[in-house]
N, C-alpha and C positions, 0 to 999 in steps of 0.2 A: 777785824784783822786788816794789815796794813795793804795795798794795793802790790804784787810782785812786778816792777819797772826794767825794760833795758836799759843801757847804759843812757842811751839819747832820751828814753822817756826820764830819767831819771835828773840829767842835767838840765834837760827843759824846766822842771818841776821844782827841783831843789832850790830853795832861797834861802838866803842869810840866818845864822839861829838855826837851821837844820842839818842835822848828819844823816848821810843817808849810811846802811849798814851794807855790805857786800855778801851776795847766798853762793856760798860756798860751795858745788856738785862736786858728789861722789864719784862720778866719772869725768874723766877729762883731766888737761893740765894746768894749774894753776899758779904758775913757774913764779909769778911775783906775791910781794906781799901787801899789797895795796889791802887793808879792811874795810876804811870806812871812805866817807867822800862829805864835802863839806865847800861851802861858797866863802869866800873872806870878803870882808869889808868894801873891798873893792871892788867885788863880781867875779873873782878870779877861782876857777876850780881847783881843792887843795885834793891829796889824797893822806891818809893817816897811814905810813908805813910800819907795818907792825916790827919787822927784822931794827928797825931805827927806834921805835917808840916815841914817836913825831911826826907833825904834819909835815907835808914836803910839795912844793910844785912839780909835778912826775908828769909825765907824757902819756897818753891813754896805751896800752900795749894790746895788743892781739887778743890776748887773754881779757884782760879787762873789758876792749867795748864787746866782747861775747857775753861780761858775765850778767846777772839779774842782781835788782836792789830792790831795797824795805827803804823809804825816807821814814826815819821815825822822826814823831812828832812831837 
């Protein structure tokens, strides 16, 4: 089973060729749609916006550096 990461363990850790996936909680607010997260070529953090169905350079929000990640492998 995958290790469950914060956001900062999670951008430490993630390298190129991996997505890491976003865990979703039942409780609380999850007001954006960031899903997934993913490094580009360049080293730059992408987010996969679901409401867009594309990757996007987005800004970390409230919500997000609160939420937990899976880097799947």
């Amino acid at each position: 089973m995958s290790k469950i990461l914060t956001t900062g363990q999670m951008i430490d850790r993630l390298t190129y060729g991996q997505v890491a996936e976003r865990i979703f909680e039942p409780i609380g607010v999850c007001s954006d749609a960031y899903t997934k997260a993913k490094i580009d070529e360049d080293g730059n953090l992408m987010f996969y916006v679901d409401h867009w169905g594309d990757w996007s350079y987005e800004r970390l929000t409230e919500n997000v550096i609160a939420s937990k990640w899976i880097i799947q492998k």
